[in-house]
C-alpha positions in Angstrom: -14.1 74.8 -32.0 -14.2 71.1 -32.4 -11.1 68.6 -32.5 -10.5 66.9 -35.5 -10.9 62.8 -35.4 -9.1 60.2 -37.4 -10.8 56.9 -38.0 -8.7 53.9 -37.4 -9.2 50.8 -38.7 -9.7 47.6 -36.9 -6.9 46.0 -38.5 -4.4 48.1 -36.9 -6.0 49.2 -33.1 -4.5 47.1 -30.2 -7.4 45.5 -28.5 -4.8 44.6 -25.5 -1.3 43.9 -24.6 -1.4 40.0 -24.8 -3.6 40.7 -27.8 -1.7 37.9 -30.7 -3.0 38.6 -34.2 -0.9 35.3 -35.3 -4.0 33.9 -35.9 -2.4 30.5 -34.2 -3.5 29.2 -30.6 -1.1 27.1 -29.2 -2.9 26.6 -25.7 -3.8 23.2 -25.8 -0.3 21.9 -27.0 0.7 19.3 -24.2 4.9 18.5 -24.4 5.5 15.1 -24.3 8.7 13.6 -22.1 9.9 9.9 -22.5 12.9 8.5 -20.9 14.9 5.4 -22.5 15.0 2.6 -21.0 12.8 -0.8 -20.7 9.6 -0.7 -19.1 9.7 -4.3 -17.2 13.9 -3.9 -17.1 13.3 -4.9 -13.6 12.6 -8.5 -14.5 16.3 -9.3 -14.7 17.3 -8.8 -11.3 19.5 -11.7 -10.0 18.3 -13.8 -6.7 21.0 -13.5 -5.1 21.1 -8.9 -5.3 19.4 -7.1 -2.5 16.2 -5.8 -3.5 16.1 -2.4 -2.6 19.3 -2.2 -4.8 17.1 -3.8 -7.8 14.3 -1.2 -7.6 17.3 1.6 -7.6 18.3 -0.1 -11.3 15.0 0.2 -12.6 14.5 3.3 -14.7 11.6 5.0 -14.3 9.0 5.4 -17.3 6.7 8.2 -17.7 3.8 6.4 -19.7 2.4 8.5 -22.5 -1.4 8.2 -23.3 -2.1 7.9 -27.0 -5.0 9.9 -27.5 -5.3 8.9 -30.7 -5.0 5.0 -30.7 -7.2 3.7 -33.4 -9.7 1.2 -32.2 -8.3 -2.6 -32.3 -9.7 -5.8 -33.8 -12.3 -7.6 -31.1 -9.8 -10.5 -31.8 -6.9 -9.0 -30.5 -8.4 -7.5 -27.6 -9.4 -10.8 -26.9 -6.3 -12.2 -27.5 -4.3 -9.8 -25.1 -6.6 -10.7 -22.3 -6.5 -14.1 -22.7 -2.6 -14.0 -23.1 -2.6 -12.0 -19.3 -4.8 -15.0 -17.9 -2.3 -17.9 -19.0 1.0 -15.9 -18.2 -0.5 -14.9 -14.4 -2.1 -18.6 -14.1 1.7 -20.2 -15.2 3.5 -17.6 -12.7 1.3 -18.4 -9.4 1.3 -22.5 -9.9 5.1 -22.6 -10.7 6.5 -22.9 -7.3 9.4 -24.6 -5.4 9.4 -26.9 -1.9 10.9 -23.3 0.0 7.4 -21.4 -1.0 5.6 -24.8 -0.5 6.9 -25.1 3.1 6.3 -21.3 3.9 2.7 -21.1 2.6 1.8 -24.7 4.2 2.7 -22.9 7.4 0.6 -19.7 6.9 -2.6 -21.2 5.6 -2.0 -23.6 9.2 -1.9 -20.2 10.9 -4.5 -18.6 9.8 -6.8 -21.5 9.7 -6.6 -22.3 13.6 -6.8 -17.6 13.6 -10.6 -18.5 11.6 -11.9 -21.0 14.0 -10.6 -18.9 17.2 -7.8 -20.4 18.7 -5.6 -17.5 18.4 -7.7 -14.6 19.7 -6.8 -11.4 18.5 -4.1 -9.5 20.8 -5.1 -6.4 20.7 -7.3 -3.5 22.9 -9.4 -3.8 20.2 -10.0 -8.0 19.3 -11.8 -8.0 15.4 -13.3 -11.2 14.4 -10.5 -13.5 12.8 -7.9 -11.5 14.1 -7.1 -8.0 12.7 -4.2 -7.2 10.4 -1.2 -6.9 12.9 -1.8 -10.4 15.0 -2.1 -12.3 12.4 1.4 -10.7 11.0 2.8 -11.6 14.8 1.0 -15.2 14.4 2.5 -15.8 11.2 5.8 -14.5 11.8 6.0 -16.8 15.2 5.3 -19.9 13.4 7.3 -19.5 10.9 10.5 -18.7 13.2 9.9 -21.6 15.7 9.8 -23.7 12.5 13.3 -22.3 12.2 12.6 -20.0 9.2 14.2 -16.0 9.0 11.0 -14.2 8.9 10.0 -10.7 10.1 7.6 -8.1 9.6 9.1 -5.8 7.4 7.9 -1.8 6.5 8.1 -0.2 3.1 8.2 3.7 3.1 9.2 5.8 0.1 9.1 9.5 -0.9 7.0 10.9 -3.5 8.4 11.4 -7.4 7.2 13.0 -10.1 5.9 9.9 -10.8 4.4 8.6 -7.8 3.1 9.8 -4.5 4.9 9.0 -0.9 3.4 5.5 0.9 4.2 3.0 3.2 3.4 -0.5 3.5 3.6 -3.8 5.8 3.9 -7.4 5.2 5.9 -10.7 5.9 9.1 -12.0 4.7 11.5 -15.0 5.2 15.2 -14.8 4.4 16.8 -17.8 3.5 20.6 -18.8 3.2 19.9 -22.7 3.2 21.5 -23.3 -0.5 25.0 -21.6 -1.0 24.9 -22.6 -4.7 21.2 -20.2 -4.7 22.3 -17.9 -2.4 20.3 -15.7 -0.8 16.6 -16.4 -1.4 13.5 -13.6 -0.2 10.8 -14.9 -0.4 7.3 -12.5 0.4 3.9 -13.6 2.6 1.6 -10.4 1.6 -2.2 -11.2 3.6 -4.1 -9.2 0.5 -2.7 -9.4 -2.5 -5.9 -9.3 -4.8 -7.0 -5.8 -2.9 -3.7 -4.5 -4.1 -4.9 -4.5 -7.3 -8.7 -4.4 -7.1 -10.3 -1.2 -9.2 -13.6 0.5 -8.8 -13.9 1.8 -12.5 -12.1 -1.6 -13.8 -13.4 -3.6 -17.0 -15.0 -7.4 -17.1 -11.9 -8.0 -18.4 -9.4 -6.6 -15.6 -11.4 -7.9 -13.2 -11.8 -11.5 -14.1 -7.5 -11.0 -14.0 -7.6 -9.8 -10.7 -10.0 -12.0 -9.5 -7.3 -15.1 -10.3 -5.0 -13.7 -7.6 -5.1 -15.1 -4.4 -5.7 -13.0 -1.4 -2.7 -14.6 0.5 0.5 -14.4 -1.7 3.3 -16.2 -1.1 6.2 -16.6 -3.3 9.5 -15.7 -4.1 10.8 -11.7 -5.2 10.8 -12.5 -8.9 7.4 -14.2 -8.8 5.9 -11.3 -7.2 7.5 -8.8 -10.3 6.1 -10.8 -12.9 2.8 -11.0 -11.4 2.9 -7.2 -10.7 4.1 -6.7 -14.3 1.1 -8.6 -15.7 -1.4 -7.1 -14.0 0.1 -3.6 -14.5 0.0 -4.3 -18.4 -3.9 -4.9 -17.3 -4.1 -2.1 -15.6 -3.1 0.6 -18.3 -5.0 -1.5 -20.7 -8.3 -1.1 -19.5 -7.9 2.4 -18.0 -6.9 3.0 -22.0 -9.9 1.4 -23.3 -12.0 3.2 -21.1 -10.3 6.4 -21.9 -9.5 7.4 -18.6 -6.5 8.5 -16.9 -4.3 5.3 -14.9 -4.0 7.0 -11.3 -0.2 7.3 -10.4 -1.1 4.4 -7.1 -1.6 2.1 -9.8 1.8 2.3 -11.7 4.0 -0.5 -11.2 6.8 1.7 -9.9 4.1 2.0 -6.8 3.4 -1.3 -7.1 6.8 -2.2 -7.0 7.9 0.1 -4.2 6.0 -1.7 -1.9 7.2 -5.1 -1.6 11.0 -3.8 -2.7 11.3 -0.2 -0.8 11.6 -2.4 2.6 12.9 0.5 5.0 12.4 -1.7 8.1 13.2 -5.4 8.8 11.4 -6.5 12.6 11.8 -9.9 14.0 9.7 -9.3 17.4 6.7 -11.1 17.4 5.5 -10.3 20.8 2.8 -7.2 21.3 3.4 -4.1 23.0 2.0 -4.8 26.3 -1.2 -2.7 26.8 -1.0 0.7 28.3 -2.0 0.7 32.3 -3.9 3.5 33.7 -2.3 4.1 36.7 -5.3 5.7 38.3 -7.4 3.1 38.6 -5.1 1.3 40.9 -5.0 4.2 43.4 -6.7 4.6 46.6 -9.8 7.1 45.8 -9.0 10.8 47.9 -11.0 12.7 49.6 -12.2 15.7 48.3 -13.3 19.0 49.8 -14.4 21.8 48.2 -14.0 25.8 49.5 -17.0 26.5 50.0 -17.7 24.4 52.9 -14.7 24.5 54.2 -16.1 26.2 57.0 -18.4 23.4 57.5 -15.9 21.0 57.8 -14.6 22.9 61.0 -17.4 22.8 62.7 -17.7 18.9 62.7 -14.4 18.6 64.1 -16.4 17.2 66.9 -18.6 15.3 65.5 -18.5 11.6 66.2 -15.8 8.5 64.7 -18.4 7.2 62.6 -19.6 10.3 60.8 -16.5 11.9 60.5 -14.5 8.8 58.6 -17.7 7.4 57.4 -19.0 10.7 55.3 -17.0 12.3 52.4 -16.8 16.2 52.1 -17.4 17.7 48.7 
């Protein structure tokens, strides 16, 4: 005898348990978080407050892409870029007799480094001097010219912002003017590479391309020029719709000139390490298996017994 059967309709089977007959898909939604505060609040740091206190007062931003920014006016593109260029050229030429005096020294350094009268230091000599000596060089000069300068190291942890990093370069201290205060002033040996993209616009890259590669200038210089080319940055990532990589934030930016975790005022290189056994006497060896052997020349004569080695 056969079972009886009930048709059901489609409307009310349950394909599956996450099965949602809302008829609403809510997948693609992507929550938004914005924190208050000023993006560039950083540029009113007093001279005379220590800089790793200044970064601690910025707030951090969490930039939000606008994925649906309506296209802008040629003019005003134009416009912005051209408003970057005059702002970055007015902040590198404006400079006082401290930064004068400092960079006058370094370009004197790194000049006699070109032409070879400084070799590189190191195991390892590169052609006009690698990284490191010409730190030391700099660093020497500057405090026989009776400058506070030292090779300082930037480290900081990773955020949800930012990734973890570290970071060299040169700094001189100076307490000169009690009226001023104290005055930091920063020697960085690449400064354009610091800012330099692969995937960058005409536009970003004729800013960049107005930096210098050897920067030196004073703490609030070096924010506003990070600050402008930031701005650049986000810009042309945003005109090319693609996503600004966390390493070019200005927080990152920002972190490596002001995160200063290390402060070193020796100029002089490690001396090199000395293998210890080149410098001895070379042993005899013998192996076991003709060990034998060897006792059966104990006769033989002076000259063949100390002028032969046993292996």
């Amino acid at each position: 005898m056969g079972r009886a059967t009930t048709r059901i309709p489609m409307s009310h089977r349950v394909l599956s348990p996450t099965y949602n007959n809302s008829g609403s898909d809510n997948s693609g939604d992507q929550p938004f978080v914005q924190l208050s505060g000023s993006i560039f609040g950083f540029l009113e740091v007093e001279a005379t407050s220590p800089e790793n206190d200044a970064y601690d007062d910025i707030q951090q931003e969490v930039e939000i892409e606008d994925e649906y920014e309506k296209p802008e006016d040629i003019e005003d593109k134009i416009q912005f870029w051209e408003t970057q260029r005059q702002n970055l050229h007015t902040t590198l030429f404006r400079t006082t007799s401290l930064e004068s005096r400092i960079r006058s020294i370094t370009k004197e350094v790194l000049g006699e480094i070109e032409i070879g009268e400084n070799a590189c230091s190191c195991s390892r000599p590169v052609a006009g001097g690698c990284r490191s000596c010409r730190m030391r060089g700099i660093c020497n000069r500057l405090q026989n010219s009776g400058f506070n300068s030292a090779i300082c190291k930037s480290k900081w942890k990773s955020s949800l912002d930012i990734p973890s990093g570290e970071h060299t370069f040169l700094d001189v201290i100076d307490n000169s003017n009690p009226k001023k205060g104290e005055v930091r002033v920063i020697i960085e040996l690449d400064l354009r590479g610091q800012f330099e993209m692969k995937k960058a616009s005409d536009e970003y890259n004729t800013l960049v391309a107005k930096l210098p590669d050897v920067f030196v200038g004073k703490v609030d210089r070096l924010q506003t020029v990070i600050k402008i080319l930031s701005i650049g940055a986000k810009k042309c990532m945003r005109e090319k719709k693609m996503h600004l990589g966390p390493w070019r934030k200005q927080q990152y930016m920002l972190a490596k000139w002001l995160r200063v975790t290390e402060r070193n005022t020796a100029t002089v290189s490690p001396p090199l390490a000395v293998d210890v056994y080149s410098t001895r006497p070379a042993r005899v060896r013998a192996s076991m298996l003709t060990m034998d052997l060897v006792d059966d020349f104990t006769n033989v004569s002076y000259f063949y017994s100390h002028g032969v080695e046993v292996l």
